[in-house]
Backbone and ligand atoms as CSV (ligand in chain L), in Angstrom:
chain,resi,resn,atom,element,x,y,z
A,1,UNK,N,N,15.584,51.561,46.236
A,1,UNK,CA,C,15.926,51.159,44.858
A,1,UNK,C,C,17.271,50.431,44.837
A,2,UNK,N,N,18.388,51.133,45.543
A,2,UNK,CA,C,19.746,50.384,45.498
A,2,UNK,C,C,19.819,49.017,45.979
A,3,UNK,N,N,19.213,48.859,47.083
A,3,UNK,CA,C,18.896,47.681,47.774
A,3,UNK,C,C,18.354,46.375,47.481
A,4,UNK,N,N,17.265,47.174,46.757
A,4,UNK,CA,C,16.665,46.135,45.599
A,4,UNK,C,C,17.276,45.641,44.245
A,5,UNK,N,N,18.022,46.358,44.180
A,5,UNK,CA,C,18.596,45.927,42.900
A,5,UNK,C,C,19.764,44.995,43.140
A,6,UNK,N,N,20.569,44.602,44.457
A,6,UNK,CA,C,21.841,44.282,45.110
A,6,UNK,C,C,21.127,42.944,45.391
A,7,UNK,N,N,19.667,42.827,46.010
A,7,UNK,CA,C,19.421,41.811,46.523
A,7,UNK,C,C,19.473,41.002,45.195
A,8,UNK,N,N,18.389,41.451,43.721
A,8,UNK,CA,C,18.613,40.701,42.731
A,8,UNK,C,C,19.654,40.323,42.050
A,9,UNK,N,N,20.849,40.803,42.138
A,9,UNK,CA,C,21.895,40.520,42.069
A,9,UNK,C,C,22.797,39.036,42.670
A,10,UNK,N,N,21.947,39.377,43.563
A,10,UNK,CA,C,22.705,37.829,44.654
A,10,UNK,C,C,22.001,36.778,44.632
A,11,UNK,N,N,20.538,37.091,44.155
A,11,UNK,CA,C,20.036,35.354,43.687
A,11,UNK,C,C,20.243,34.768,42.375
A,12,UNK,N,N,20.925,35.745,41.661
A,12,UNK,CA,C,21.058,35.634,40.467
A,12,UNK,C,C,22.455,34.893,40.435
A,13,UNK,N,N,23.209,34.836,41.314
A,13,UNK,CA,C,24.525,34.333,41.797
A,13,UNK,C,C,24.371,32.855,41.997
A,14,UNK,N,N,23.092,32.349,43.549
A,14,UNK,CA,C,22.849,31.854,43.911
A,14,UNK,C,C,22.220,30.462,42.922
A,15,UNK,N,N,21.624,31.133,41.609
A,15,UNK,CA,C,21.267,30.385,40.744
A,15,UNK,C,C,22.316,29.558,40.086
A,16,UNK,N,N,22.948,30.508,39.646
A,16,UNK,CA,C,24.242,30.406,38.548
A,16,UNK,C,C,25.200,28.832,39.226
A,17,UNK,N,N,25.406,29.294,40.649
A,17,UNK,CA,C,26.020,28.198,41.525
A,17,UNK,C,C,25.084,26.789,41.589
A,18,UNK,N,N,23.949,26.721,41.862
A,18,UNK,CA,C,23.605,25.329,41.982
A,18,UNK,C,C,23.347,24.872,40.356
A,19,UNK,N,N,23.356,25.495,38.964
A,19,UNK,CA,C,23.403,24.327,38.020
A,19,UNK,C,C,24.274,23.293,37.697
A,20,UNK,N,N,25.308,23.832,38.559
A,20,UNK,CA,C,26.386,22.621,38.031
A,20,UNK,C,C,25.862,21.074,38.472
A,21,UNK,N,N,25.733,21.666,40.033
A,21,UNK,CA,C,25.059,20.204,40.833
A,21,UNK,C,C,24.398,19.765,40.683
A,22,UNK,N,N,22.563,20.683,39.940
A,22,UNK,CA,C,21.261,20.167,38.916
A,22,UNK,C,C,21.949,19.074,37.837
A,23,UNK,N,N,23.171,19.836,36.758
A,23,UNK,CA,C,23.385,18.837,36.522
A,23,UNK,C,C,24.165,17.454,36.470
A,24,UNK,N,N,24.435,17.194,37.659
A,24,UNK,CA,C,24.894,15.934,38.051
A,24,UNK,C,C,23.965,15.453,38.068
A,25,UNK,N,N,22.858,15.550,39.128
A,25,UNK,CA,C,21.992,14.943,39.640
A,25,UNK,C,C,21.220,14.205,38.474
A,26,UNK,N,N,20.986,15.004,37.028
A,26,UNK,CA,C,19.935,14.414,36.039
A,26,UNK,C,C,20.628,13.858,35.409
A,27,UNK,N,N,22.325,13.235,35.042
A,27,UNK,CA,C,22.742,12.452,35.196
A,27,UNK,C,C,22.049,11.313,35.298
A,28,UNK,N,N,22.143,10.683,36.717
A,28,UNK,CA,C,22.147,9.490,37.434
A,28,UNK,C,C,20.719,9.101,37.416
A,29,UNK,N,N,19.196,10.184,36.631
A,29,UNK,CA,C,18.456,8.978,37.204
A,29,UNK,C,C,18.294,8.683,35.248
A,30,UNK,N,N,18.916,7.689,34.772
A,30,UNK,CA,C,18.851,7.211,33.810
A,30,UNK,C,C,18.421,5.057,33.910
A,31,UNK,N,N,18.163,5.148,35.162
A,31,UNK,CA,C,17.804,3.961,35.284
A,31,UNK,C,C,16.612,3.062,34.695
A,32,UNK,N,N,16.403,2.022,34.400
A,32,UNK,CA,C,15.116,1.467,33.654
A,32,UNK,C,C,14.380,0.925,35.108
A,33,UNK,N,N,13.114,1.111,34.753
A,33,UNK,CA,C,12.136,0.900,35.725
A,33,UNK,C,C,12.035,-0.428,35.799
A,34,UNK,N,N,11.215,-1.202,36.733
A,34,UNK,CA,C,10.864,-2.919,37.038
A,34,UNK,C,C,10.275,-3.296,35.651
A,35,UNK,N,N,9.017,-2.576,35.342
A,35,UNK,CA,C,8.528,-2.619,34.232
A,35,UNK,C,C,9.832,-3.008,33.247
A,36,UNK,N,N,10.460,-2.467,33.042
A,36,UNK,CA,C,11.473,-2.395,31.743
A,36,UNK,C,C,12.293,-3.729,31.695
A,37,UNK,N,N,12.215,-4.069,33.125
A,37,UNK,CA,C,13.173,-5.028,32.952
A,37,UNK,C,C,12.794,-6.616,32.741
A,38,UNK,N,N,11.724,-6.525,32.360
A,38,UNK,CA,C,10.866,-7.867,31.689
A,38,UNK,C,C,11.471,-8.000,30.574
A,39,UNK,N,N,10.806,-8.878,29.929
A,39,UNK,CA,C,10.726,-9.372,29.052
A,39,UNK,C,C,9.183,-9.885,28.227
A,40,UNK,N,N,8.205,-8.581,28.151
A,40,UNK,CA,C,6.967,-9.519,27.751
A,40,UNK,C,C,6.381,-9.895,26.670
A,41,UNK,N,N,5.585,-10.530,26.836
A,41,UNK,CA,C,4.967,-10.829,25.308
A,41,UNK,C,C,3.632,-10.368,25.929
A,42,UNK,N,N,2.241,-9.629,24.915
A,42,UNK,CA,C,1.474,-9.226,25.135
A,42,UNK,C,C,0.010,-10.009,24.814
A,43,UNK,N,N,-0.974,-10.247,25.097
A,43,UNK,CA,C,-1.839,-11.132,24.808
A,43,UNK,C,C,-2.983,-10.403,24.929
A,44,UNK,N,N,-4.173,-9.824,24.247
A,44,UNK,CA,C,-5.472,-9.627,24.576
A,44,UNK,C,C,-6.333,-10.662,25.202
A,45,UNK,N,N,-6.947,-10.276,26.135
A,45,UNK,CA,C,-7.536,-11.189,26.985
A,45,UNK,C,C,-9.186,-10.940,26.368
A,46,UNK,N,N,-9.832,-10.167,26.900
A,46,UNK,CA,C,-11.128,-9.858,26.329
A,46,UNK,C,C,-11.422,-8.107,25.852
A,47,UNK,N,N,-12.089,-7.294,25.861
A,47,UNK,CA,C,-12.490,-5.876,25.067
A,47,UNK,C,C,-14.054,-5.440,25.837
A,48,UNK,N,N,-13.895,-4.366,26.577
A,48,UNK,CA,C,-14.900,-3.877,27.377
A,48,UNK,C,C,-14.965,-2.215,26.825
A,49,UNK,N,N,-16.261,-1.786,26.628
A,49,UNK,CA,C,-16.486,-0.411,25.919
A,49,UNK,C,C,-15.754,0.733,26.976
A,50,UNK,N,N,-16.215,0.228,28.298
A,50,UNK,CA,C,-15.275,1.223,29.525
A,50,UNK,C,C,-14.425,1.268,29.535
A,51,UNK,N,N,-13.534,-0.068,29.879
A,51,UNK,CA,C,-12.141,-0.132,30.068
A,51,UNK,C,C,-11.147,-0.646,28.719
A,52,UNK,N,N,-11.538,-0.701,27.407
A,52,UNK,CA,C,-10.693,-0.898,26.074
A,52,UNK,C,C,-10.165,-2.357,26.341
A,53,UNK,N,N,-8.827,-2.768,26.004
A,53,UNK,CA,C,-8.688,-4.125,26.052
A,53,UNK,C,C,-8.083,-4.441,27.307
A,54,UNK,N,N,-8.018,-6.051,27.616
A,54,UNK,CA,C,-8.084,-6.355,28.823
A,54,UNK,C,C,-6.758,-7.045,28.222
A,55,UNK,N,N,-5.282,-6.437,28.570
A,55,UNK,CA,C,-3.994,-7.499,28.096
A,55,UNK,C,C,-3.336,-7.608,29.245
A,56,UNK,N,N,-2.868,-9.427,28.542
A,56,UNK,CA,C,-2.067,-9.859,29.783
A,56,UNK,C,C,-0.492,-9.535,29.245
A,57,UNK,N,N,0.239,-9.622,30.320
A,57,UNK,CA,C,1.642,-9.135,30.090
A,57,UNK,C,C,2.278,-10.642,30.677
A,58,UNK,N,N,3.092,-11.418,29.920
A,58,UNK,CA,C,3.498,-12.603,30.440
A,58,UNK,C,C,5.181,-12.189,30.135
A,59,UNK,N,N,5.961,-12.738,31.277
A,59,UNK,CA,C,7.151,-12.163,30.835
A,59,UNK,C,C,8.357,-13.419,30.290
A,60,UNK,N,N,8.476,-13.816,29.695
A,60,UNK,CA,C,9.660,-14.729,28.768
A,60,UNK,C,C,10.410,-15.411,30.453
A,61,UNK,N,N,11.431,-14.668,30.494
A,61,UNK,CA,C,12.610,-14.923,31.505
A,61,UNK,C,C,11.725,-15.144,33.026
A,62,UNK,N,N,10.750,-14.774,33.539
A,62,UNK,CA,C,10.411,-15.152,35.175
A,62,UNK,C,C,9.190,-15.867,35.051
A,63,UNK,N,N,8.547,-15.691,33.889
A,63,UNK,CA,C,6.798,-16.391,34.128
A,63,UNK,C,C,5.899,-15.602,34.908
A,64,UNK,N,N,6.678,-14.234,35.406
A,64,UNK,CA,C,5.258,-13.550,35.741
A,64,UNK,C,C,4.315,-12.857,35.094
A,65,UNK,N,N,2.836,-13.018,35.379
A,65,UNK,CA,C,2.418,-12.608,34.558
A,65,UNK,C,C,1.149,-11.237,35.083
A,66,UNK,N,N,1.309,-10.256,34.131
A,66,UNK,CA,C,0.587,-9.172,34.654
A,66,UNK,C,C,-0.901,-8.431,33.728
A,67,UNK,N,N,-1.879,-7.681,34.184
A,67,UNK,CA,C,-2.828,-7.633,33.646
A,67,UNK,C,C,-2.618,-6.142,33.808
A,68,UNK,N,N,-2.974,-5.375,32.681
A,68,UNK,CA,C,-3.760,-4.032,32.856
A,68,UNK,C,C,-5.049,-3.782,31.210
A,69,UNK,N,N,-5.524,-3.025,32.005
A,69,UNK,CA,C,-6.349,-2.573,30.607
A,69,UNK,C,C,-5.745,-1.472,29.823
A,70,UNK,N,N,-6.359,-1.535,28.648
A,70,UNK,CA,C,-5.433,-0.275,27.701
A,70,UNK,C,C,-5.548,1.278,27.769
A,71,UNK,N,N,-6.265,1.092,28.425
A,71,UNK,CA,C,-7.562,2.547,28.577
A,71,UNK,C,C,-6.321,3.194,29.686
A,72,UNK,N,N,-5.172,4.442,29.484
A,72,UNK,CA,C,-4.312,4.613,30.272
A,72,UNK,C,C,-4.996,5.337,31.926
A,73,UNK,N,N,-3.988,5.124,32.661
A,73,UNK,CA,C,-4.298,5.596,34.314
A,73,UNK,C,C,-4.648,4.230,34.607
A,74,UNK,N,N,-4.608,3.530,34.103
A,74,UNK,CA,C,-5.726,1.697,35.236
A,74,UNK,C,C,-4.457,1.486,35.401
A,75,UNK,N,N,-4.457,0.435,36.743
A,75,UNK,CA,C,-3.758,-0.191,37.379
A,75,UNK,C,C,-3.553,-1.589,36.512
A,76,UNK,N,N,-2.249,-1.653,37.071
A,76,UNK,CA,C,-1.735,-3.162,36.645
A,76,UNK,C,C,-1.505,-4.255,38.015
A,77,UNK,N,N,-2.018,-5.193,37.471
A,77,UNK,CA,C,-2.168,-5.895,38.947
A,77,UNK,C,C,-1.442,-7.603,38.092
A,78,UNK,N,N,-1.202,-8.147,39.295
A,78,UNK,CA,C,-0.463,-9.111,39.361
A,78,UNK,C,C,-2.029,-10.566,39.175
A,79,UNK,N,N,-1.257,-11.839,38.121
A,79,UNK,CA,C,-2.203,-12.145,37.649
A,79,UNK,C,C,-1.784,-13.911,38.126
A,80,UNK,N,N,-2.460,-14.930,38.213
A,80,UNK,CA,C,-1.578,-16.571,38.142
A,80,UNK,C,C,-1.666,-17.266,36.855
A,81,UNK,N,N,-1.470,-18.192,36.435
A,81,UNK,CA,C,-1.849,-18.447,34.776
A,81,UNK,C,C,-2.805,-18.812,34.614
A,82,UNK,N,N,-3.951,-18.703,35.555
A,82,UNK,CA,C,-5.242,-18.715,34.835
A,82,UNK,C,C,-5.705,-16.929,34.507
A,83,UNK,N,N,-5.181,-16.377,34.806
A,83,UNK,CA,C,-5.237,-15.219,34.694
A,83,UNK,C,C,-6.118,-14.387,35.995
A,84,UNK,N,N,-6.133,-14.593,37.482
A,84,UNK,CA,C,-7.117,-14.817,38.436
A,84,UNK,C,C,-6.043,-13.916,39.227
A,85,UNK,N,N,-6.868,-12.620,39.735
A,85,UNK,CA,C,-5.897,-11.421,40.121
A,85,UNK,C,C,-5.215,-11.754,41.475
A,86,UNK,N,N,-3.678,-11.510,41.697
A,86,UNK,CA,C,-3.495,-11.872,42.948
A,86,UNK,C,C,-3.940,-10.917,43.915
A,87,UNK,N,N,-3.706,-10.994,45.239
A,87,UNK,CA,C,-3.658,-10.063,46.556
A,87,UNK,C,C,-2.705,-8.923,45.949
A,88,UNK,N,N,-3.458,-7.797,46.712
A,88,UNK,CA,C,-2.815,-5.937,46.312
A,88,UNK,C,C,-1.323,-6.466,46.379
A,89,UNK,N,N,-0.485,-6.712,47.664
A,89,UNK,CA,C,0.644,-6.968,48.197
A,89,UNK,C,C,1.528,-7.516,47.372
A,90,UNK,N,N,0.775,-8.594,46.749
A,90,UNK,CA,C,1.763,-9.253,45.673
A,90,UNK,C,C,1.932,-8.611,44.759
A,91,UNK,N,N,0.774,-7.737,44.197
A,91,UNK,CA,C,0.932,-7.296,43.089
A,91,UNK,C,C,1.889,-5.742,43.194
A,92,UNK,N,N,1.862,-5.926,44.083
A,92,UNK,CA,C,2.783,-3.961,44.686
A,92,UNK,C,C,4.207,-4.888,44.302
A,93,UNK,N,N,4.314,-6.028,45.455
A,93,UNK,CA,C,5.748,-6.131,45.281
A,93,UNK,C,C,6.624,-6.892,43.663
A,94,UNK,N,N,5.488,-7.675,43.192
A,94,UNK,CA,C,6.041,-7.973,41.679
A,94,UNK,C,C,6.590,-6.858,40.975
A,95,UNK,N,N,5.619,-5.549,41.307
A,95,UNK,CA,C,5.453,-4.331,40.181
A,95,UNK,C,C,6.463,-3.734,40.759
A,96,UNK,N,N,7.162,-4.066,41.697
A,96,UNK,CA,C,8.337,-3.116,42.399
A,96,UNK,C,C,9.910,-3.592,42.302
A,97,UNK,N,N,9.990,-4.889,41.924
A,97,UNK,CA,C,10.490,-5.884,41.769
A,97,UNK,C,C,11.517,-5.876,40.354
A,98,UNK,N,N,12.872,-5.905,40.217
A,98,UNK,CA,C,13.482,-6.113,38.312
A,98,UNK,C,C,12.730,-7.648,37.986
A,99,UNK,N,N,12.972,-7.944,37.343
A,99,UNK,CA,C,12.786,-9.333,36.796
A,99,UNK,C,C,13.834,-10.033,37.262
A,100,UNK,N,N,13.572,-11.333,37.613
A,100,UNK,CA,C,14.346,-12.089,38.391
A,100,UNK,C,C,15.205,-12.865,37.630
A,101,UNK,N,N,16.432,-13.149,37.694
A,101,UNK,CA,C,17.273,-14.191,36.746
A,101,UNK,C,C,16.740,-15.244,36.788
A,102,UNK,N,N,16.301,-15.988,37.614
A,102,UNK,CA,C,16.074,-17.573,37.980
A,102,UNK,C,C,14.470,-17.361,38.400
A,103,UNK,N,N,13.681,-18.677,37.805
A,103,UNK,CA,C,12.499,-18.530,38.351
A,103,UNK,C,C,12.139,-18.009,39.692
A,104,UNK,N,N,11.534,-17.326,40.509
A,104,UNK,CA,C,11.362,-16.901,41.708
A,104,UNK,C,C,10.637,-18.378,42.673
A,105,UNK,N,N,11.361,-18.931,43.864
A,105,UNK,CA,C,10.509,-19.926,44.302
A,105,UNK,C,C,9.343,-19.584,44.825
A,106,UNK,N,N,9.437,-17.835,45.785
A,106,UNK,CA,C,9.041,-17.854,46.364
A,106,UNK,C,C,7.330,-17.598,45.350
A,107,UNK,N,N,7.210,-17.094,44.148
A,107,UNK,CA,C,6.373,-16.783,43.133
A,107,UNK,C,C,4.982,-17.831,43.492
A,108,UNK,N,N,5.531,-19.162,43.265
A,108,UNK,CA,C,4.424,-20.409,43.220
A,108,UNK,C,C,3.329,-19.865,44.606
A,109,UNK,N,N,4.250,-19.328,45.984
A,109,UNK,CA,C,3.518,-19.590,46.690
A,109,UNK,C,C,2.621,-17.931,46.480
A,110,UNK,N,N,3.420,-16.872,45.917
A,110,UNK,CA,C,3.046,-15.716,45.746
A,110,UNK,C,C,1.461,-16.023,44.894
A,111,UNK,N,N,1.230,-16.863,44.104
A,111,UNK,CA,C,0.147,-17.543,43.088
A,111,UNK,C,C,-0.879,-17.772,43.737
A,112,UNK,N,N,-1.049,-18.652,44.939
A,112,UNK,CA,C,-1.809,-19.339,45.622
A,112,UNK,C,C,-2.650,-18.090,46.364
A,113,UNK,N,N,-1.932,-16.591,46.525
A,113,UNK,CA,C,-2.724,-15.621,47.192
A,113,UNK,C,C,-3.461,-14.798,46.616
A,114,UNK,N,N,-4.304,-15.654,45.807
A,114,UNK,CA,C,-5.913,-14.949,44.864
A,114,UNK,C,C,-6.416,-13.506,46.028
A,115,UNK,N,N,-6.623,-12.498,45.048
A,115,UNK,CA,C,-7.509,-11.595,45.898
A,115,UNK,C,C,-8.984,-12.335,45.613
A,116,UNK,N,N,-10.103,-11.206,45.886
A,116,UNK,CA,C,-11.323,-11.657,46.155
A,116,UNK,C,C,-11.740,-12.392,44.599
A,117,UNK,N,N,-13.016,-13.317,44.858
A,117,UNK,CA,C,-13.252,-13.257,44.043
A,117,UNK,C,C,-13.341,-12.500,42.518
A,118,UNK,N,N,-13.552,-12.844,40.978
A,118,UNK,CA,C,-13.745,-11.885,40.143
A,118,UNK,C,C,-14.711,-11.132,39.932
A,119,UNK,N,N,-15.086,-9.760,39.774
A,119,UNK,CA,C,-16.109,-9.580,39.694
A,119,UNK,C,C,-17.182,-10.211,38.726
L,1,ZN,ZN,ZN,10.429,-11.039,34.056
């Protein structure tokens, strides 16, 4: 019984000591995501009973432009201005990406790498 009660004693210590550092830590992640750092304007593209609406995300300041459906959990994938989905890769690294000050050069050629056909 004594033993047990000494041990709870000392995690109860152990607790007390790391909130200070918990809260530092939640502090610092106050950062805005890639997402955030667009600028978009939103556009309905077309309306499917499965997947709800089909909007493009065009962003003001870089010209990139992105697709997801409304229906939440779908992926957002990277789009060219015909709206024609790029390669996974591009679309990982756009979506990973702040928004760029200056048009991106390397973007035009990022365009040219259509994934597969549409379905
Ligand atoms: Zn942007």
């Amino acid at each position: 019984m004594g033993a047990q009660q000494k041990r709870r004693w000392r995690d109860n210590h152990t607790i007390d000591n790391a909130t200070g550092s918990q809260g530092q830590i939640r502090m610092q992640v106050n950062e805005r995501t890639p997402w955030d750092s667009h600028d978009f304007k939103v556009k309905m593209l077309d309306w499917s009973a499965t997947r709800g609406s089909r909007l493009a995300y065009s962003c003001r300041r870089c010209g990139r432009v992105f697709c997801r459906f409304s229906i939440a959990n779908q992926e957002t994938w990277a789009v060219d201005e015909q709206g024609r989905a790029l390669e996974t890769v591009v679309s990982k690294r756009w979506l990973s990406e702040q928004c760029p000050p200056l048009t991106n050069i390397q973007d035009d050629e990022d365009r040219k790498r259509l994934r597969e056909p549409m379905q």
